[in-house]
C-alpha positions in Angstrom: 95.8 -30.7 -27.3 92.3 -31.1 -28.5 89.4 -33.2 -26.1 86.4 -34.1 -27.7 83.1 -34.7 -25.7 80.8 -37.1 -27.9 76.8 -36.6 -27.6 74.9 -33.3 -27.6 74.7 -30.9 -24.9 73.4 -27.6 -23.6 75.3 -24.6 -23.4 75.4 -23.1 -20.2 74.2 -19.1 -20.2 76.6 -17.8 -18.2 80.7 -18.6 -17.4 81.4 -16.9 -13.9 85.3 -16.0 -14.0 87.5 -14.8 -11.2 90.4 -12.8 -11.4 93.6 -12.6 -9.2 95.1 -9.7 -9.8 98.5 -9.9 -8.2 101.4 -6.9 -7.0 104.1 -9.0 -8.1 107.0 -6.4 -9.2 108.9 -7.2 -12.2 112.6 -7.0 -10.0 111.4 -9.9 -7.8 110.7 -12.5 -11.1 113.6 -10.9 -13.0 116.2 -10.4 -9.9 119.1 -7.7 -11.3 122.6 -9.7 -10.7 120.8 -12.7 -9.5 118.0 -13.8 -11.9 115.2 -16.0 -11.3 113.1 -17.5 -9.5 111.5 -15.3 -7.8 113.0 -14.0 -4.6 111.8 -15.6 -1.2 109.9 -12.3 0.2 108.4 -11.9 -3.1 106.9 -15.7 -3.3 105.3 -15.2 0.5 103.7 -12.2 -0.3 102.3 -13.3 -3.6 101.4 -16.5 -2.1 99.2 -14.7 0.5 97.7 -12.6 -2.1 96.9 -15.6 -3.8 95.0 -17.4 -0.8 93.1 -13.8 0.7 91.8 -13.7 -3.2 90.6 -17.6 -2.7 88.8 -17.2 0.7 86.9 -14.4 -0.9 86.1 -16.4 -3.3 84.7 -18.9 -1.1 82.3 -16.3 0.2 81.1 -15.2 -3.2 77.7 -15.4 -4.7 78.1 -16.8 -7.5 81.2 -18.5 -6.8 83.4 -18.7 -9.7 83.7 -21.9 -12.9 87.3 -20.9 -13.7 89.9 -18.5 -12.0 92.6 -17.2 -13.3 96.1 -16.1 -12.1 98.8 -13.8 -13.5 101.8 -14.8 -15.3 104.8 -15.6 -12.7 102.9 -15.3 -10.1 102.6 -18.6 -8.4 105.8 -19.9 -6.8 106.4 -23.8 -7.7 106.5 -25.1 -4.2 102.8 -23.7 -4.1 101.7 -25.4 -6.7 100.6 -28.3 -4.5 98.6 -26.0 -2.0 96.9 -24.6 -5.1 95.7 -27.7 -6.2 93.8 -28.3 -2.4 92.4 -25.0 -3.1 90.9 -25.9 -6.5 89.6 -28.6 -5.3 88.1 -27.5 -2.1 86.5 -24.6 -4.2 85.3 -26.5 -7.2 86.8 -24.5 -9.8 89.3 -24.7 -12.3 92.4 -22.4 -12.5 94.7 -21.3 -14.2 97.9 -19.9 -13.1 101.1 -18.6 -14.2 103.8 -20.2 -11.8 107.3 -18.9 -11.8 110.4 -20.0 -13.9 110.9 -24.0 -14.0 115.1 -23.8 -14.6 117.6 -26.7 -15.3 120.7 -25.4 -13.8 123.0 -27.6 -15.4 121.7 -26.5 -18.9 121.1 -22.7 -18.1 117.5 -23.3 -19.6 114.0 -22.1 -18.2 111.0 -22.3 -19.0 107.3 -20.3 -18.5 104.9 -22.1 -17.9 101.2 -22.4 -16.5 99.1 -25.2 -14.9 95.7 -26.0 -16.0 93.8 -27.3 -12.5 90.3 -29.3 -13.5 88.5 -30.5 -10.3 86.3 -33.8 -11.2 83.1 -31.6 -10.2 83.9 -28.1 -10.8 81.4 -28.2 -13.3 78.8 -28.0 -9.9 80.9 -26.0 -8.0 81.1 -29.0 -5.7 84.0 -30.2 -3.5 86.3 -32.6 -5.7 89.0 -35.3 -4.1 90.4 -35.7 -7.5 91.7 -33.1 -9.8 93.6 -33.0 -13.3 97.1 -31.3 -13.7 97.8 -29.7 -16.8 101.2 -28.0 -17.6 101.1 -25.4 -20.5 104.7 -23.9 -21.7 105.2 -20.5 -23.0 106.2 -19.9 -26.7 107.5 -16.6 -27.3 109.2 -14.3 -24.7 109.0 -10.8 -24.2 111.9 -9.3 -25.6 113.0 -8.1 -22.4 112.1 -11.3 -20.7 114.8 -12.9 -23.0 117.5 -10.6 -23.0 117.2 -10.2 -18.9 117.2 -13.7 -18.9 120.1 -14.0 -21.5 122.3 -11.5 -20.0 125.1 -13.3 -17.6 125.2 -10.9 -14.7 121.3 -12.4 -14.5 123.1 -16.3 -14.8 122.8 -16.6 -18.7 119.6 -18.4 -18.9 118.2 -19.8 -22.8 114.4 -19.6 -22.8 112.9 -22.6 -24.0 109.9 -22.2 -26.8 106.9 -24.8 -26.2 105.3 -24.3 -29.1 102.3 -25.7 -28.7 98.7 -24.5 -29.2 96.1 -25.6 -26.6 92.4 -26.4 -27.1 90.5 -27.9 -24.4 86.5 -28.9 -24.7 84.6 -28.1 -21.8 81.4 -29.3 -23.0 78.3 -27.1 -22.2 80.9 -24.5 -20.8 82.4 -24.4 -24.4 85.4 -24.8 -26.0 88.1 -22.7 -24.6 92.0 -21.6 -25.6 95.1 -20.4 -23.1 97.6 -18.2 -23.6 100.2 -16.7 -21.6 101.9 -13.6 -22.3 103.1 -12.5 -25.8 101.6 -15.9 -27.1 98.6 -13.7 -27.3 99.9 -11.2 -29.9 100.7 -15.0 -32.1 98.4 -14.4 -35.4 99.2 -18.1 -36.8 97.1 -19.0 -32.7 94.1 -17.0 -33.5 94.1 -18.4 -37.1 93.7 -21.7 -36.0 91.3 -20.8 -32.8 89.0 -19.1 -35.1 85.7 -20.5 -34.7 86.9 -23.4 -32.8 86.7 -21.6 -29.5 83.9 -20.0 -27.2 86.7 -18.7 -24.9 89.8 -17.4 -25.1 92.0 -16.7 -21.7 94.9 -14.8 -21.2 97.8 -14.4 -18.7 100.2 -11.9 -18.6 102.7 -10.1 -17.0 102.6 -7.2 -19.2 103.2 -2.9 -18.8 101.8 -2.4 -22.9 98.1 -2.8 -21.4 97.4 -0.8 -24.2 98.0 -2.7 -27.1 96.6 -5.9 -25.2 93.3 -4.3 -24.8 93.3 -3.5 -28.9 94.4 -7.0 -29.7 91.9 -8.2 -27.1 89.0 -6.3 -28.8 90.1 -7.5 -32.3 90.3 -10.8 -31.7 87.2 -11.0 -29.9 85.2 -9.4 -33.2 87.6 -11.4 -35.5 87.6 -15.1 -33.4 84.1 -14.8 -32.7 85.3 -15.4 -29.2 85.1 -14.2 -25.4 88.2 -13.1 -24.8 89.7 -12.1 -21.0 92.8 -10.9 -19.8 94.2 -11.4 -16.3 97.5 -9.0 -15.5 99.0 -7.5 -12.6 
């Protein structure tokens, strides 16, 4: 999804970015026996997480442009709620929310939301605010054979292959990824030089290798490049 902003601008000097760094445990998003979504416990306590980290937000100096939240980590009854705290905060998030399913089907899906507040660009309060959905492309190979495995329901994970580029205007052009879609060569192929920014959601125990592939890309992309986890 490319958006192009006609006329000339200013870039801005600095990009203040929060990070949520949630204690979501990989048995509550992928339940042994059960499967997802996430158990009930799990979603209140990662929901409260979530709101503490926005109130301290609130009482930050600088408060942050754009926030971003691990893979999985939102439950999808919250998404609602988030999108009052955007708003009331002025900022744009980013947020991994946890499994959409089709029951009949035995399909899911990963998937984040893009929040834009109408004035987030001056940290103001905004009344309206932009939804975007962003799907998942390639899943962990764990994440597909839990899924997969029938004890777990027998869920097929659905690819979205999609690449995302939204324009931000003086804030730059920037790129999302969630997960393994970072480790995707053919994506930073066609990001390179097209993006200022390029963030990153995961839910992911190989920090390792994320951190070499973030500095690579970074030098490679010519790029900002930032990684939220648990």
């Amino acid at each position: 999804m490319i958006k192009e902003t006609s006329g000339d601008f200013a870039p801005w000097d600095f990009l203040n970015v929060g990070l949520i760094q949630t204690n979501l445990k990989a048995s509550a998003a992928w339940r042994q026996g059960v499967g997802p979504p996430m158990h009930a416990l799990a979603q209140a306590k990662a929901w409260d997480e979530v709101q503490r980290s926005f109130s301290y937000f609130r009482a930050a100096e600088p408060k942050p442009h754009i926030i971003l939240i691990p893979e999985l980590s939102v439950p999808r009854d919250r998404i609602r709620d988030l999108e009052n705290a955007a708003k009331a905060l002025g900022a744009v998030v980013i947020a991994g929310v946890d499994y959409r399913l089709d029951r009949t089907t035995r399909r899911v899906w990963n998937e984040a939301v893009l929040l834009i507040p109408q004035k987030w660009k001056n940290g103001e309060r905004s009344r309206r605010l932009t939804s975007i959905v962003i799907g998942k492309t390639y899943p962990a190979k764990k994440e597909a054979a839990d899924l997969a495995n029938p004890k777990n329901g027998g869920w097929t994970f659905v690819r979205q292959p999609h690449c995302w580029l939204f324009d931000a205007a003086e804030a730059g052009r920037f790129g999302v990824s969630i997960c393994y879609d970072f480790l995707d060569l053919q994506r930073a192929l066609l990001y390179k030089e097209l993006v200022q920014h390029l963030f990153v959601i995961s839910y992911n125990r190989d920090t390792d290798s994320f951190l070499h592939t973030a500095e690579s890309l970074a030098r490679t992309m010519y790029c900002n490049v930032v990684i939220c986890n648990t």
